[in-house]
C-alpha positions, 0 to 999 in steps of 0.5 A: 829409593832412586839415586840419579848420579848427575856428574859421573860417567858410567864408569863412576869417573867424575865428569870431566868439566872443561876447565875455566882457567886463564888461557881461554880469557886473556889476549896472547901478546907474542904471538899472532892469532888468525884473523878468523880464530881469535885465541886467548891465553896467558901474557908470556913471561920470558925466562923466569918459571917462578915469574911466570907461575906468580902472573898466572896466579894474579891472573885467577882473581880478575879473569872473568872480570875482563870479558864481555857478558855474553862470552862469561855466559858461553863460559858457563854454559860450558861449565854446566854439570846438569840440567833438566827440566826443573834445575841446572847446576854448574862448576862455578869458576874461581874469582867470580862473584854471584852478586854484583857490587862495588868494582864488579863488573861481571857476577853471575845474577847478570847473566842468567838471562842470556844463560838460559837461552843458551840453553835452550830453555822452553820456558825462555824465562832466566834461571834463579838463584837457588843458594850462593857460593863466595867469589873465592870459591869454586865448585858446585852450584845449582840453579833453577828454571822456574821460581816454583823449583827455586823456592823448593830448594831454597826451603831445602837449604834453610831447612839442612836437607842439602848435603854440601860437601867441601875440599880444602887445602889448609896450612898445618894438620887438624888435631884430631884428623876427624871431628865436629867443630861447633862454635858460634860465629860473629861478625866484629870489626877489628880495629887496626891502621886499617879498620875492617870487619870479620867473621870470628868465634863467638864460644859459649866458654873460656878457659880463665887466664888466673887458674885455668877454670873453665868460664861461661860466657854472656851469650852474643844475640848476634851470633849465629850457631855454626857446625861443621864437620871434617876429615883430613884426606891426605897429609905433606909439606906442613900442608894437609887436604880435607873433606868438609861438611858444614852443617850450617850455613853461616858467612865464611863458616869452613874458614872461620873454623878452619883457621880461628876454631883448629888453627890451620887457615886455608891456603891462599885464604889472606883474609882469616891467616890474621886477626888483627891485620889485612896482610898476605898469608904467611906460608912454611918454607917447605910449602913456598919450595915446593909451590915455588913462591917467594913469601913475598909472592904468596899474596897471588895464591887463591883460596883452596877451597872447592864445593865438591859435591851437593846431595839434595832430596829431589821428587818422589823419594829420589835424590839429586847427587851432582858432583864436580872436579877441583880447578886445576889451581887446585889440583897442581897445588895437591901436585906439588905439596905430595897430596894424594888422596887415601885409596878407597 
């Protein structure tokens, strides 16, 4: 069976992505940039480190929501993985949605025209849309050049013939360290001073308040069967890393089983860290020190979650691996909480 390693360099490195961070997106203030080189990076805050780490972190969320669509399709072109002459896949950044809606200015859908230009494609027709990723969330992501490819790997992620693996940085430690999480999930809205809705647990069975007795429950048409496998990498600072493969495919299944189904939310993930509120994440002391963040601060963290690698049936008995690195949000973050991840 061939095996194309699409991501890695010859040596087995992971392939070194340039990073889309907000330095190459936001106007500099103090300083004076030739007339020629127009250069871009984050508004300087004097003095204060923890200020200035907070602003960079407010910054994620709306960095690629400020420039011009052409200049967030270089960025893309940039952040591409692979291509050839049927898919292309890219390290979609942090903070940009894949479809427009209500206050987005830039997604990916809008861009695809002039991406496939910029690279070079014979066929000058837009790439498609082959799967979607959350605004929220980074990593991997393929497109195609054709309609005929798109519709083969759309059939290969209705199908489960993907393999998605994911990395997330979550608050607390898995019980057990590995295991599978299967529990259906449901969108319900919560009724609080500020009515919303959420994906939650939609168990088959409970547990009876009176004597304990394990009770079935009448089955909800509306929810959807979720599995997702895990395995915890590395452990620090109430904090631990983990690799996660979600079988299914349902609406924020990894966060709904991380933080409803094992009770670790992932970190920066304000939404699914509260059932009943929309308020920010609460974090343990020593995560706050060794982020250095103020709790009153940690609405700015993003969510730590990043598709690290798509294994996909491709051709004649071959197979598509595509692989890329974490954001450097992330990769600081695992810095500073002590998470090293196990030699191999």
């Amino acid at each position: 069976m061939e095996m194309k390693r699409m991501a890695e360099g010859r040596a087995g490195a992971w392939c070194k992505t340039p990073e889309l961070d907000t330095k190459r997106f936001l106007p500099r203030v103090n300083a004076v940039s030739p007339p020629c080189k127009r250069r871009f990076s984050f508004p300087q805050v004097p003095g204060d480190p923890l200020r200035r780490r907070v602003r960079e972190l407010a910054a994620l969320s709306q960095q690629l929501q400020r420039v011009h669509p052409n200049v967030l399709a270089k960025a893309l072109r940039r952040a591409v993985v692979y291509q050839d002459e049927e898919i292309v896949a890219i390290n979609k950044p942090y903070g940009l949605p894949v479809h427009g809606g209500p206050g987005v200015k830039n997604c990916i859908t809008d861009v695809l025209p002039v991406l496939g230009k910029l690279l070079a494609n014979a066929r000058d027709e837009p790439l498609r849309l082959c799967h979607r990723l959350d605004k929220e969330t980074t990593g991997v992501m393929v497109l195609a050049r054709s309609e005929e490819a798109a519709e083969k790997i759309r059939l290969l992620f209705k199908t489960r013939r993907v393999e998605k693996i994911y990395w997330a940085i979550i608050l607390g430690e898995p019980d057990p360290a590995e295991g599978l999480v299967e529990i259906p999930i449901v969108e319900k809205e919560v009724q609080s001073h500020q009515p919303h809705y959420k994906m939650t647990l939609a168990p088959s069975y409970r547990l009876a308040a009176e004597d304990g007795k394990v009770v079935k429950i009448r089955k909800n048409r509306d929810a959807q069967s979720a599995v997702t496998r895990y395995r915890r990498l590395a452990s620090s600072s109430a904090c631990s890393l983990l690799e996660l493969q979600p079988i299914t495919g349902v609406k924020h299944q990894i966060r709904v089983h991380l933080a409803y189904g094992l009770g670790c939310p992932i970190l920066g993930d304000h939404k699914y860290s509260h059932w009943s509120k929309l308020a920010p994440q609460k974090l343990p002391e020593i995560a706050l020190k060794r982020l250095k963040l103020e709790q009153r601060k940690a609405r700015h963290l993003p969510l730590h979650l990043h598709a690290r690698r798509l294994c996909l049936p491709w051709g004649e008995g071959g197979r598509v691996e595509l692989a890329c690195k974490p954001p450097r949000f992330f990769t600081n973050a695992m810095l500073r909480l002590k998470l090293e991840l196990p030699e191999d």
